[in-house]
MMTF fields as JSON, N, C-alpha, C and O atoms, coordinates in Angstrom:
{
  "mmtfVersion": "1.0.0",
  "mmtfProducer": "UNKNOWN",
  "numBonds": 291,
  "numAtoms": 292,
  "numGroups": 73,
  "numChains": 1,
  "numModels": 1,
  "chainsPerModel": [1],
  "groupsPerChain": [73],
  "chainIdList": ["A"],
  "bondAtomList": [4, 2, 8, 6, 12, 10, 16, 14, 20, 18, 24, 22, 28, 26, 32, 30, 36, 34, 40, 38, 44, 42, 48, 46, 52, 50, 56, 54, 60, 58, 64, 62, 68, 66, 72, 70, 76, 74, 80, 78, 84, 82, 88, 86, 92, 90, 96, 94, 100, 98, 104, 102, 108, 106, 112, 110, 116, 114, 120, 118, 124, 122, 128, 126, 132, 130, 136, 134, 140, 138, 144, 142, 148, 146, 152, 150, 156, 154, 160, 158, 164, 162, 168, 166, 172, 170, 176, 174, 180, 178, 184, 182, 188, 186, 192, 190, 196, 194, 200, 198, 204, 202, 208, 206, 212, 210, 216, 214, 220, 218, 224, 222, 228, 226, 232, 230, 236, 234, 240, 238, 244, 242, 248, 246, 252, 250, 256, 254, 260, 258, 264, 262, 268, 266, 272, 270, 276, 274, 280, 278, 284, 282, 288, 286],
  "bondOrderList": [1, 1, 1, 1, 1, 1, 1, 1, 1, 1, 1, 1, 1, 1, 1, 1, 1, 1, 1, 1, 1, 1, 1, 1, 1, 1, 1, 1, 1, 1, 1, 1, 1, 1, 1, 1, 1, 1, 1, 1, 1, 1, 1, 1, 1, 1, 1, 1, 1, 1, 1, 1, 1, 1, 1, 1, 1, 1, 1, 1, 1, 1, 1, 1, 1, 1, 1, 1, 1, 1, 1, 1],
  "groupList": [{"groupName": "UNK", "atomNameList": ["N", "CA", "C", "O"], "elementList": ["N", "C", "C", "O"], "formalChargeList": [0, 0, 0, 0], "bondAtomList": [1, 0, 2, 1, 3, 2], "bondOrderList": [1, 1, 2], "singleLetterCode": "X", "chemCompType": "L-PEPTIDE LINKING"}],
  "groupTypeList": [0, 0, 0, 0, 0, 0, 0, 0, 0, 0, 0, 0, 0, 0, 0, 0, 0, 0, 0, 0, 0, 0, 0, 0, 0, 0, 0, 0, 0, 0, 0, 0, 0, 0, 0, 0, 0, 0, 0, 0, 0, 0, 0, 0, 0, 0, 0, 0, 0, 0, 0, 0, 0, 0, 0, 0, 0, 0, 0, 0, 0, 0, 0, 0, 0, 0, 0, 0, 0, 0, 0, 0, 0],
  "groupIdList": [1, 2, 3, 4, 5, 6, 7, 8, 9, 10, 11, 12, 13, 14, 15, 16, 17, 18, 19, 20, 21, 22, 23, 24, 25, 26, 27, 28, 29, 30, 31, 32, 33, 34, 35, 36, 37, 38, 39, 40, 41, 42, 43, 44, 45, 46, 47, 48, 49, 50, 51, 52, 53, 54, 55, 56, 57, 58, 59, 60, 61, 62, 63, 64, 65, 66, 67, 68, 69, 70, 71, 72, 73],
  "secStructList": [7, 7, 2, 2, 2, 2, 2, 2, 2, 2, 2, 2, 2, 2, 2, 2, 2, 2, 2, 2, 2, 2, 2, 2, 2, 2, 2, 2, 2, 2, 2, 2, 2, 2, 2, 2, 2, 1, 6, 6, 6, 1, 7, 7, 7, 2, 2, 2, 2, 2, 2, 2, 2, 2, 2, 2, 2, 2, 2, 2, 2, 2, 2, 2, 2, 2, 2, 2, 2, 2, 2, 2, 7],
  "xCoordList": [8.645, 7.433, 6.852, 7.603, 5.753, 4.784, 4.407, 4.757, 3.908, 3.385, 2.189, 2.1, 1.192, 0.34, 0.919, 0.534, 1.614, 2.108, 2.531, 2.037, 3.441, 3.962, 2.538, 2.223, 1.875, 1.046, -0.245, -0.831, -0.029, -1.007, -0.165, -0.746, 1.363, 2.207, 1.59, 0.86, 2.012, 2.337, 0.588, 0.328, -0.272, -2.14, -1.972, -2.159, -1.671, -1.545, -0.711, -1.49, 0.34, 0.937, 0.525, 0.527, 0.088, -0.452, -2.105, -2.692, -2.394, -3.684, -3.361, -3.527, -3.001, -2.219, -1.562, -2.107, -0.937, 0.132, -1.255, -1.176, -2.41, -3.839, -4.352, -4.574, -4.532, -5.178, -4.436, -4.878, -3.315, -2.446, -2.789, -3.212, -2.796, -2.737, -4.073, -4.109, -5.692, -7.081, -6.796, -7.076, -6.367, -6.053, -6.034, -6.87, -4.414, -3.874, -4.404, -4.293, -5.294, -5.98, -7.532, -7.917, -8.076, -9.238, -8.484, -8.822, -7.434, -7.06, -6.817, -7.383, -6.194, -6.356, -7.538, -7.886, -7.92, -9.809, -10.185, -10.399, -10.288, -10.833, -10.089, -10.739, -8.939, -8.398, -8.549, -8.329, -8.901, -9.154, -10.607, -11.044, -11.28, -12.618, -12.749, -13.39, -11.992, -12.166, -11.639, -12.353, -10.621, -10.031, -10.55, -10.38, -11.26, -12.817, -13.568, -14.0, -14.032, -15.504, -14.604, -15.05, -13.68, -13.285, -12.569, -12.176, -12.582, -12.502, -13.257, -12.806, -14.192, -15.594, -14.851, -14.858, -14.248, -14.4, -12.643, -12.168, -11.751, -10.309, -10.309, -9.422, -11.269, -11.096, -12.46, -13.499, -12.15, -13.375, -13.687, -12.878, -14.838, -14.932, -14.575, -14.127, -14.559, -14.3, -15.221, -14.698, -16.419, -17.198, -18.088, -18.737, -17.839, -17.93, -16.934, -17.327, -15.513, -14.852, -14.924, -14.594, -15.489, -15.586, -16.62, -16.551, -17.848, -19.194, -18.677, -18.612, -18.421, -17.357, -16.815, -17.264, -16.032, -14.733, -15.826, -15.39, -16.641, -17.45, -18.095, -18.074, -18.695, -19.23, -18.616, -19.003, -17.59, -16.228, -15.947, -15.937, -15.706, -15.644, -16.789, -16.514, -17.934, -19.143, -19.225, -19.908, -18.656, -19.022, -18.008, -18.338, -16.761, -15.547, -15.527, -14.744, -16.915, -17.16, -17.96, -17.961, -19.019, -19.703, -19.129, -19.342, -18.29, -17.558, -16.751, -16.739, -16.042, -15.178, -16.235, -15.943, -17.645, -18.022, -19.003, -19.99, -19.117, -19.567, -18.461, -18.712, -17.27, -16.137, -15.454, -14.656, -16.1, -16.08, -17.211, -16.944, -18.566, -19.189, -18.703, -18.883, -18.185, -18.609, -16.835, -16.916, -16.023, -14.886, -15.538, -15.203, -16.438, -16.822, -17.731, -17.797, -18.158, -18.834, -18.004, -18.554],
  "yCoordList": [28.631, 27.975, 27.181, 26.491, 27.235, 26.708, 25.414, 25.01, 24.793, 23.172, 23.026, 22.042, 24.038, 24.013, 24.454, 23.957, 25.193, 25.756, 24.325, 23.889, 23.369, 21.872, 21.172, 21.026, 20.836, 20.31, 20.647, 19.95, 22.107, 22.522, 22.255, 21.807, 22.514, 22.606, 20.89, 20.629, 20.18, 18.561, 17.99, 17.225, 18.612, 18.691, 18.901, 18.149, 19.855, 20.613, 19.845, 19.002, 19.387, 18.415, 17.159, 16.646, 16.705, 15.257, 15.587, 14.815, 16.678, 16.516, 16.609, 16.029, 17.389, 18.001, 16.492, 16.158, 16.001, 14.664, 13.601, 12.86, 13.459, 13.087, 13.028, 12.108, 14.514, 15.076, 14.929, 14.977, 14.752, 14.847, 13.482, 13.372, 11.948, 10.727, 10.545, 10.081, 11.023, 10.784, 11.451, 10.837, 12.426, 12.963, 12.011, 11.687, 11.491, 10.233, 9.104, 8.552, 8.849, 7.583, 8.104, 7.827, 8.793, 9.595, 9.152, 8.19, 10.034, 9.965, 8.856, 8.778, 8.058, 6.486, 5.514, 4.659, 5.916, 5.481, 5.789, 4.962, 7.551, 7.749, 7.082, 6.513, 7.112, 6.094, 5.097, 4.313, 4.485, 2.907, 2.688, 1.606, 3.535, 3.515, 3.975, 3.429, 4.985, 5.233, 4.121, 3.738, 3.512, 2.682, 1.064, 0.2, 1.066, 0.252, 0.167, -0.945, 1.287, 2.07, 1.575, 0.526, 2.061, 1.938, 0.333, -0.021, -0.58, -1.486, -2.536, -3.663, -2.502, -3.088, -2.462, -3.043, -1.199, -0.216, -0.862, -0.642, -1.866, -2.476, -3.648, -4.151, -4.555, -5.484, -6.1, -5.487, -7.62, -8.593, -9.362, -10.282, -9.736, -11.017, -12.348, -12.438, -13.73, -14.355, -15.076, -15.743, -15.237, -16.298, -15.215, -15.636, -14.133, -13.05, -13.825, -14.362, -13.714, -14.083, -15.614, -15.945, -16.569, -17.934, -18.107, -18.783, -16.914, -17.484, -17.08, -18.026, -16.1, -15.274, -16.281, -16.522, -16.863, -17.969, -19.271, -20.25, -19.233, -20.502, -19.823, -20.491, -18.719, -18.509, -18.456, -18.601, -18.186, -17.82, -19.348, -19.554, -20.496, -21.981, -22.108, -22.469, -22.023, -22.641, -21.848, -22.357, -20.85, -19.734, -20.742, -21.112, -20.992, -21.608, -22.772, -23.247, -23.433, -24.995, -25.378, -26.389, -23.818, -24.016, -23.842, -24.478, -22.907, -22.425, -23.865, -24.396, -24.232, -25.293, -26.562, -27.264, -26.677, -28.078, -27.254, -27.972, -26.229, -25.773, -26.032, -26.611, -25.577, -26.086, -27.237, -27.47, -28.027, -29.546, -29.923, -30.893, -29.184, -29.8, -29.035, -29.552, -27.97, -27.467, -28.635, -29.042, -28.907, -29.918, -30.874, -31.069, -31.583, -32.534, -32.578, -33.52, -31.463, -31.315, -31.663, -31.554],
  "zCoordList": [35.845, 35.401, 36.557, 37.248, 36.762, 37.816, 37.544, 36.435, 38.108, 37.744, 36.841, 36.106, 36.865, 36.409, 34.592, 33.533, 34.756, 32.698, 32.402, 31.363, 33.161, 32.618, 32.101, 30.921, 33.083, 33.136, 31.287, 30.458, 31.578, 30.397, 29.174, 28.185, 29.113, 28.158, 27.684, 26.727, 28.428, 28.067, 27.508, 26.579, 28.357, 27.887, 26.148, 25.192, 26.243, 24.512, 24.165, 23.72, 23.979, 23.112, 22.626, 21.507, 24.004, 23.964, 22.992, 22.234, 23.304, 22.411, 20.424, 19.351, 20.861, 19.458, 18.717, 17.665, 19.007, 18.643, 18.481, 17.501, 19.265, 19.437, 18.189, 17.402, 18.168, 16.518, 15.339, 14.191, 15.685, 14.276, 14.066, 12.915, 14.914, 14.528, 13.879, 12.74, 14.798, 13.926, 12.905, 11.875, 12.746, 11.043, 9.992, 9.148, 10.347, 9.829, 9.214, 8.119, 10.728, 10.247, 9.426, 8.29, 10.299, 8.99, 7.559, 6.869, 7.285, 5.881, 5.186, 4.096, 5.487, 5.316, 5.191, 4.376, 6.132, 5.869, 4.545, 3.659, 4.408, 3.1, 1.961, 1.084, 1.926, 0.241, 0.584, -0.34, 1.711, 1.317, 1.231, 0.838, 1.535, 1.157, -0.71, -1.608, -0.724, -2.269, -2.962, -3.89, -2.781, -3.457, -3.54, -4.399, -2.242, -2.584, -3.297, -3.6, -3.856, -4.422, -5.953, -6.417, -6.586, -7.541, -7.998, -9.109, -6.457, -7.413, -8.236, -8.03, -9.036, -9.618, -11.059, -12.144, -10.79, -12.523, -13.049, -14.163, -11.654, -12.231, -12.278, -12.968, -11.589, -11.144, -11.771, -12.014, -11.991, -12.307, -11.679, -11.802, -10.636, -10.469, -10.673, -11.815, -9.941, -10.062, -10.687, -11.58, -10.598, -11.249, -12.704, -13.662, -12.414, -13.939, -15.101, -16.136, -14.607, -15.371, -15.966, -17.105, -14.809, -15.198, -16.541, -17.568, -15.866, -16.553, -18.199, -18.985, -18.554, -19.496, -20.168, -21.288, -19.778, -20.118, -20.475, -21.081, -20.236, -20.713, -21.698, -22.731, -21.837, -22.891, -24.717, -25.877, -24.008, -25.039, -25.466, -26.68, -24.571, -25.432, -26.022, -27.166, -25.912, -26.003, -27.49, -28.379, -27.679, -29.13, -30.291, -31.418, -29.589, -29.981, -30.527, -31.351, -29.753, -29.885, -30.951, -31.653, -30.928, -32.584, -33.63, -34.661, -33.476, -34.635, -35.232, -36.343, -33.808, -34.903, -35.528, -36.496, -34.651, -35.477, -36.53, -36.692, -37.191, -38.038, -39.13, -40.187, -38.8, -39.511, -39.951, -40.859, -38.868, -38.964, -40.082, -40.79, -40.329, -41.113, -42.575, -43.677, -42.405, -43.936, -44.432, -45.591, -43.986, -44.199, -44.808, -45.976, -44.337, -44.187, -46.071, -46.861, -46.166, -47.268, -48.648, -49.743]
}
């Protein structure tokens, strides 16, 4: 073998081993990009859930002084 077949041999590997890693990371990219996209349809906000959670006392708060008045009756 001549210097030049090493030379090409070790070219092609190193590219190859190259391509196999952007593969890799390409692929990774894409599920963490998908797994981005989908989180809105698992996950809730933080001040969604707050505004939510206040609405839910505030329903809670009539109910009981409605209950407080018909007692009262």
């Amino acid at each position: 073998m001549d210097t030049q077949s090493i030379v090409n041999i070790g070219i092609t590997v190193a590219g190859c081993f190259g391509g196999w890693v952007l593969n890799r990371i390409m692929t990774t990219l894409d599920r963490l990009d998908k797994d981005a996209r989908e989180m809105p349809d698992k996950y809730v906000r933080k001040d969604d859930y707050v505004r939510d959670i206040d609405d839910i006392k505030s329903m809670l708060k009539n109910i009981y002084n409605k209950l407080d008045n018909k007692a009262d009756k």
